[in-house]
N, C-alpha and C positions, 0 to 999 in steps of 0.2 A: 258423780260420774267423771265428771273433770279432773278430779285427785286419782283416780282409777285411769285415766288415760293415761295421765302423768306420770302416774308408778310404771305404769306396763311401757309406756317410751323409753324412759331413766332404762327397763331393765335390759332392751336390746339391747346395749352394752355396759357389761357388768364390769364392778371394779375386778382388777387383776387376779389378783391373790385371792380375793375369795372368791371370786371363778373357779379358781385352778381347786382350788378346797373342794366348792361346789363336784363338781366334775370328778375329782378323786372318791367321794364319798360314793358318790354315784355308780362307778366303778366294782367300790367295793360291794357295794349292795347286792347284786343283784351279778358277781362272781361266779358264784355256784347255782345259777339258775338255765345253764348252758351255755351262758353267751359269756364271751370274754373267757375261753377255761383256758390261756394260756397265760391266765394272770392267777393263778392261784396263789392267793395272799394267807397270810394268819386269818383263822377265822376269828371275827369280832361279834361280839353280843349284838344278837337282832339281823344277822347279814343274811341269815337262811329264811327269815318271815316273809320276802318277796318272792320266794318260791313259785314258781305258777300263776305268775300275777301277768299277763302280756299290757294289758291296757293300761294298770300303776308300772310298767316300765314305759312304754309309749307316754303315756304323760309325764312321767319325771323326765324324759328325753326332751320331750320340747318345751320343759322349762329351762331349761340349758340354754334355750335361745336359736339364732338360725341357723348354726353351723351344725346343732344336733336336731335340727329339724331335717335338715338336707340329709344329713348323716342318715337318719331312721328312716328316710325316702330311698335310699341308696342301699340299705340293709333290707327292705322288704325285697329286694330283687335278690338276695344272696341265702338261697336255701344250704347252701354250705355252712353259712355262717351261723345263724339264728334258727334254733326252731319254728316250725310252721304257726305256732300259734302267736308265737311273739312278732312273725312275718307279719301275718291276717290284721293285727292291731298297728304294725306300722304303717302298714298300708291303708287304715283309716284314720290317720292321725292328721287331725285338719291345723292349717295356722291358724289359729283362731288371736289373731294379734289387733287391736286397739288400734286405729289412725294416729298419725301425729298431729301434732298443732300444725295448719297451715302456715303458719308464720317461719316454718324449718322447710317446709316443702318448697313454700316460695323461695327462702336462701338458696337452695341446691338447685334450681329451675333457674334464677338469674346470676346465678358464679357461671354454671354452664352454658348458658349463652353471652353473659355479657352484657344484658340490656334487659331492662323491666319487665313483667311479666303483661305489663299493659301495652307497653312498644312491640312487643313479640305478638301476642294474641289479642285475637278481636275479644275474646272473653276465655275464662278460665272460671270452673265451678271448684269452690273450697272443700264444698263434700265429696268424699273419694269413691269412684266405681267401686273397686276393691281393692283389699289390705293384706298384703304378706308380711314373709320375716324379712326381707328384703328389700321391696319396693310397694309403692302406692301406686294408683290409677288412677289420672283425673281426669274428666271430659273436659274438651276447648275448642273453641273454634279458633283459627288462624285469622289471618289480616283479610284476606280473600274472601274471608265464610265457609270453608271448608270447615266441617266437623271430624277433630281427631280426639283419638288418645294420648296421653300425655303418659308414661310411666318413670315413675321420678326413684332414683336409689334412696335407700334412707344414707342420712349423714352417720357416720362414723361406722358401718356395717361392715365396709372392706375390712377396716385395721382391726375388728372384734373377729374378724371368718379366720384373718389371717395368723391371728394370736392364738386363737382355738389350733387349728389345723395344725402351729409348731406344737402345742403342750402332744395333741395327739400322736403325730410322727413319732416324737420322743417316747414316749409311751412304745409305741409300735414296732419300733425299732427294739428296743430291751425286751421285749415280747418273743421279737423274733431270733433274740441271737440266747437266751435264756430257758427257752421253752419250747418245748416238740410238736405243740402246737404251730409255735408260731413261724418254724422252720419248716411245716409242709407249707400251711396257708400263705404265710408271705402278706403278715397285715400292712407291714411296710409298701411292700408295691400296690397293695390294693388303696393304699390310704391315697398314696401318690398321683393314681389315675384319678380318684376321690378329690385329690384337690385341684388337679386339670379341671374337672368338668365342672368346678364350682366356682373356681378363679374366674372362667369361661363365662360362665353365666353371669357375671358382674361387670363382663364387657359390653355393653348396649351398642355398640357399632359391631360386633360379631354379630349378637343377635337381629341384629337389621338386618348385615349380609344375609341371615340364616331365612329371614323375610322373603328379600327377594330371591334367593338362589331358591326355597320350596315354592315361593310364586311360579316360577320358571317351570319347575318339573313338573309340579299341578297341573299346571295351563291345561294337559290333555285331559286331565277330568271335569270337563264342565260343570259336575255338582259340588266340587269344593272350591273356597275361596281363602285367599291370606291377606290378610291388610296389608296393604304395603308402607314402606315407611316412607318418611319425611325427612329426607336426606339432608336437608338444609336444616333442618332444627336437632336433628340426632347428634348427642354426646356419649361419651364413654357411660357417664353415670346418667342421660336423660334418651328417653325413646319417644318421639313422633309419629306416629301412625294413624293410618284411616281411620275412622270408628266406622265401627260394623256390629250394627245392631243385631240382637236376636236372644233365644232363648233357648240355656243348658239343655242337651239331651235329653238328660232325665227330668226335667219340666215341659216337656213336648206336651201340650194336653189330651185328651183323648177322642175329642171331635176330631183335631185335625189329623189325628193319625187316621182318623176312620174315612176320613174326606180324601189324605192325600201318602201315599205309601212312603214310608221311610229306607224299604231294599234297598231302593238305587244308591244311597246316601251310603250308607255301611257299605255295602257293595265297592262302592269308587271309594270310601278312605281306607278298607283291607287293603285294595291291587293296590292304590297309590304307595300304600306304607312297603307295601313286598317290591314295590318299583325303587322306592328311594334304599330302601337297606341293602338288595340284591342288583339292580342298576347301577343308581348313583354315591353306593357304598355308607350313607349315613344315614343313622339311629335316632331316629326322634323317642329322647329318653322317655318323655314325659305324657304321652298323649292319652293323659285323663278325659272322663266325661267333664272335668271341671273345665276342659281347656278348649272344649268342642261346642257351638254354638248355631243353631238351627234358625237362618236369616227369613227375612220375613218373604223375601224369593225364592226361596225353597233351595236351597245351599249349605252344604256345611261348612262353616268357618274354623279353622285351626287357630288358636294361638298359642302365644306362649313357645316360642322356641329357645330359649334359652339354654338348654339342657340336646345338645346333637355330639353324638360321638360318631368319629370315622372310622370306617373299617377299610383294610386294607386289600386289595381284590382279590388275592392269592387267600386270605383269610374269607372274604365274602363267597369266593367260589364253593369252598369247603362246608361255611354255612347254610351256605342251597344244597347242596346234594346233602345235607343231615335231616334239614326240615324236609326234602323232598320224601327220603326214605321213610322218616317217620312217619307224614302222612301218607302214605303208601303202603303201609306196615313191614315194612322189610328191617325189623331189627338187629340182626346182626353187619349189616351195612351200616346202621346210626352208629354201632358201637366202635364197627372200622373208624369212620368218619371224625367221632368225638377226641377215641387217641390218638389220630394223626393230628389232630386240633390241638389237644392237651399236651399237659407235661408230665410223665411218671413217675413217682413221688418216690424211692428207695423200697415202700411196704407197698405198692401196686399193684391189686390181687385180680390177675385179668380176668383168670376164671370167672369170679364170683361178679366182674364188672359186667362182662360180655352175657353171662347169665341174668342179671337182672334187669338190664336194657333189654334183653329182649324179651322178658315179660312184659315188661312194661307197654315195651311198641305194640307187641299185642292183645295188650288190654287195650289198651288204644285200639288198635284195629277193631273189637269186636266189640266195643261199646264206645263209640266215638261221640254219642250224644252226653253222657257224664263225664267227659275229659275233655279239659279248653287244649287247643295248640299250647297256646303262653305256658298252661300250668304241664304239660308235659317235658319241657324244652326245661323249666325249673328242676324239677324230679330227675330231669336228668343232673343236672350241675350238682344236684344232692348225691342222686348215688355216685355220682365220681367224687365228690369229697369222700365220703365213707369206706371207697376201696381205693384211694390213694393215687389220684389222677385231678390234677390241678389244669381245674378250664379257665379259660379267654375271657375276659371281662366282657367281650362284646356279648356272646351267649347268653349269659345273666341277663344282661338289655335286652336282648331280642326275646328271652321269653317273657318278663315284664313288658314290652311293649305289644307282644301277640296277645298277653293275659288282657293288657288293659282296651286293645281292641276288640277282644269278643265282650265286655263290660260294653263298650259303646252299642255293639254290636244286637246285646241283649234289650237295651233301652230301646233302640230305634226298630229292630226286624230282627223278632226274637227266634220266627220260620227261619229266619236264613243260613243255607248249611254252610258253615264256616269252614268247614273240611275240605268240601267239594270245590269250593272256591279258592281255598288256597292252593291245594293240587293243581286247578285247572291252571291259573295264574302261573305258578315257577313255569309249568310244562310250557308257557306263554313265553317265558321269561329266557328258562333255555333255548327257542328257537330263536329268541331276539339276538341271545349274546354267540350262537351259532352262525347267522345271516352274518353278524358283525366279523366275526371271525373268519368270515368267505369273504368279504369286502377287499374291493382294491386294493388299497392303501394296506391293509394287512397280509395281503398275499402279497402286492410288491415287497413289504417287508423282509416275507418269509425266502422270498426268491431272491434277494438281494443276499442274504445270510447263505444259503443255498451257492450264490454265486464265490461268495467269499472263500466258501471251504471245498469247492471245487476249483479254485485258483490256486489255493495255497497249499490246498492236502498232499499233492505228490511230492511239492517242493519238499516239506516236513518230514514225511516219511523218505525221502532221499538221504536228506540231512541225517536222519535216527542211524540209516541202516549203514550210512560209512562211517559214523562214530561206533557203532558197533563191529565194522568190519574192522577198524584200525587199534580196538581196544581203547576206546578214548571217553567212552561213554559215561557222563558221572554224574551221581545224584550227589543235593547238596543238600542240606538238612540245616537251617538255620536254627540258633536259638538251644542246641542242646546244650551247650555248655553252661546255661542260665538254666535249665529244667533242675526239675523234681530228681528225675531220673539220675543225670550227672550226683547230684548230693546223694543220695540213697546208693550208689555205686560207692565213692570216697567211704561213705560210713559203714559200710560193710568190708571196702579192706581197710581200712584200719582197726575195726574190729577185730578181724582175722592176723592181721600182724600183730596185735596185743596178744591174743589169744597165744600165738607162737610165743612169743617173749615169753607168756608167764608161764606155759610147760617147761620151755627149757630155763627157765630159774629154778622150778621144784625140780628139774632133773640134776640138772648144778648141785643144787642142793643135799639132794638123795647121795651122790657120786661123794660129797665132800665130809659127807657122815663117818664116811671109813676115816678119815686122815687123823692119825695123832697127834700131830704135832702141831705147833701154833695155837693163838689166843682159846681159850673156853667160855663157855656163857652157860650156867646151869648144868655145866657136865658132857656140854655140846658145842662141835666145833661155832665159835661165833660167827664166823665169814656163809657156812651154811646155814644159820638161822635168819641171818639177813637177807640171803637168798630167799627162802621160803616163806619169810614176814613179805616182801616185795611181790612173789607171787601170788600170794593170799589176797592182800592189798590192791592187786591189778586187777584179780579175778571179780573180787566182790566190787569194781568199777566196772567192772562191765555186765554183770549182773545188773545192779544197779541203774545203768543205762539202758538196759533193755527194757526191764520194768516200768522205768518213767516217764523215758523218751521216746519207747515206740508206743503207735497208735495205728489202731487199723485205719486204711485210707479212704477215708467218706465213701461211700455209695452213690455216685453220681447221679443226677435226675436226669432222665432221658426225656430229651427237648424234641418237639416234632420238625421234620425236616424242613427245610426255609423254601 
């Protein structure tokens, strides 16, 4: 067992080069099984026997280690990208990763603070709560006697995430400038955000913040709680926090659900989660049953915030009114909603877009008990991959995170209508950000703005109408001289003036056919053959130029207004 821990430590960071081997075979495998089709390679012996395999790709993924562990955590959310059934398997893909020797944990626990682990804490247990691909968990008390958590980074995990994530860019990149795939999808930017929220997650003072900034907006749910941290012991790679006892959701036993209801509990972490995404604009990426915990006071405890993406309000606003519609069944509104969200890809087939969304919504509508929110909000990000409408990264998360909330939701108060509750909630949510918007301070705003262009509008318009009256009025257009435009003008008349020259060379020419007299060449005035070799010559240049050098000019993607 000790040689086996051993091995499986060693393998969190693999040597180099046969990584990158590793990882390309991998690649190749499993090409033509829908995933990765903008790498279409030579087919090699054996690459199509993974055909329809979801769970031998989920497993060969998290032998890759943590960066394709996160990776296939980050890919169950992307029904664009993966198949459903290869989703379903990522999405049950556990770390099932081996502890280290204490004797590495204690190094990274005293480089981080500085001082022993015996000067630091009243005590420290060697056995670990729990084991990721990233970090450990140890129970400790402090000098005080306070009982916390301890979560300790593994050593050398950054610089193996970071190694991983350039091989993949590189990858992703030649994907995208090579293949028509990879020029709607865009694996390049998605990698990019990909490695934001993983880089992110290896910061343990973000995640602290991430502690107390959800402590804060919780507060008003009195059934949930956040450990708070331990600001004085918290390092980039070391996290200190309360311990907070309790038992996974889905180990709730069945007396105490019968003794004591679990509603309120679900109840308050749905509105909380539609408060922090549609409120305070961030995405708790992660909020598994693994990460929710049922205290012995009847509370539910979050952890794990590592993983929060922000949304931008102008993005967040548009988000609500899409979830709103859809719960509501007003489909052709969801679909308004998505493409002013989205980007339209060159093949953008709105028809068949706006038609399938609004089957959708109402199949939703009239069978709401066989559709989660999360998995609707998914299905949508599928059909706009399929008709050619590239969505917001944040949507992907918010329907993984709605998905992963009715899974809590099922565990704890499986009666509870998650529909009705979410509806009720926005409709909550837009009175909130209406009141706000009638507020003081924002209507001083508006009246200050208001005061500005009724000070300054007649001035302007005065100004316009005696440049206009005296002929003085001018637009100035910078930059054209550097445009597309200006060169595409130059090339079209010098086209045109070649084209002139080589007529009147064959005409030259033709005129000089009569002449007797002077040089001959084959029976032919010479000076007219010269002519006519000259025009032939210019001509088949610019044939030639047109053939090679013109292209039609890309099909621009139509971006949603700012």
């Amino acid at each position: 067992m000790a040689e086996d821990n051993g091995t499986r430590a060693r393998q969190d960071v693999p040597d180099g080069m046969a990584h990158k081997a590793r990882v390309l075979r991998f690649l190749l495998r499993y090409r033509r099984a829908g995933l990765f089709s903008g790498l279409q390679l030579p087919n090699e012996e054996g690459a199509d026997d993974e055909q329809g395999q979801p769970e031998r790709f989920a497993q060969d993924l998290e032998a890759l280690g943590p960066t394709f562990i996160k990776l296939g955590q980050m890919l169950s959310t992307r029904p664009d990208l993966v198949p459903a059934p290869f989703a379903s398997a990522l999405e049950r893909m556990q770390e099932d990763v081996a502890p280290l020797p204490f004797e590495q944990i204690r190094e990274v626990v005293e480089r981080e603070l500085g001082v022993s682990i015996s000067q630091a804490f009243g005590s420290f247990e060697e056995a670990p709560l729990g084991c990721a691909s990233l970090a450990q968990v140890h129970r400790a008390t402090l000098r005080d006697g306070r009982p916390v958590a301890v979560k300790v980074q593994k050593p050398r995990v950054a610089q193996q995430l970071r190694a991983d994530l350039d091989l993949l860019e590189s990858l992703a990149v030649a994907a995208d400038r090579l293949t028509d795939v990879g020029g709607s999808v865009r694996f390049a930017d998605w990698l990019a955000e990909f490695r934001r929220t993983v880089m992110a997650e290896l910061d343990y003072v973000a995640e602290a913040e991430n502690l107390d900034r959800f402590g804060e907006h919780l507060a008003h749910y009195p059934e949930l709680t956040v450990p708070a941290p331990v600001w004085d012991y918290t390092r980039p790679r070391l996290l200190v926090m309360a311990l907070v006892d309790g038992v996974q959701v889905g180990q709730v036993s069945g007396l105490r659900r019968t003794e004591e209801s679990m509603a309120p509990l679900a109840s308050a972490l749905v509105r909380a989660y539609l408060d922090q995404t549609f409120v305070h604009g961030e995405i708790h990426a992660d909020p598994h049953p693994g990460n929710l915990r049922v205290t012995p006071d009847g509370k539910l405890a979050v952890f794990d915030l590592g993983m929060v993406a922000n949304v931008p309000p102008r993005q967040r606003d548009r988000l609500m009114k899409l979830l709103f519609a859809a719960v509501d069944g007003r489909g052709e509104q969801v679909a308004d909603e998505l493409m002013a969200l989205s980007i339209r890809l060159p093949d953008f087939d709105e028809a068949r877009f706006t038609r399938e969304v609004a089957q959708l919504v109402s199949r939703y509508a009239a069978h709401p008990a066989s559709m989660a929110e999360g998995g609707v909000v998914l299905e949508l990000v599928r059909i706009s991959a399929v008709t050619g409408l590239r969505t917001p990264p944040e949507l992907s998360l918010l329907g993984k995170t709605l998905l992963n909330l009715d899974a809590v939701r099922m565990q704890l108060s499986p009666e509870l209508d998650t529909r009705a509750l979410v509806e009720d909630h926005l409709q909550h949510v837009m009175r909130a950000r209406l009141r706000k918007s009638l507020s003081s301070p924002n209507l001083a705003a508006e009246l200050m703005e208001l005061q500005t262009l009724v000070r300054d509008g007649p001035r302007k318009l005065t100004d316009i109408l005696s440049l206009l009256a005296d002929n003085r009025l001018q637009v100035r257009m910078t930059g054209l001289e550097e445009s597309h435009l200006m060169e595409n003008l130059q090339k079209i008349a010098n086209r045109i003036s070649a084209s002139a020259i080589a007529a009147a060379l064959i005409l030259a020419s033709s005129l000089l056919m009569g002449v007797e007299s002077g040089p001959r060449l084959w029976g032919y005035p010479a000076l007219a053959l010269v002519l006519f070799v000259m025009a032939v010559l210019l001509g088949l240049t610019l044939v030639a130029s047109a053939l090679l050098g013109d292209r039609r000019a890309p099909v621009r993607e139509e971006r949603p207004p700012r």
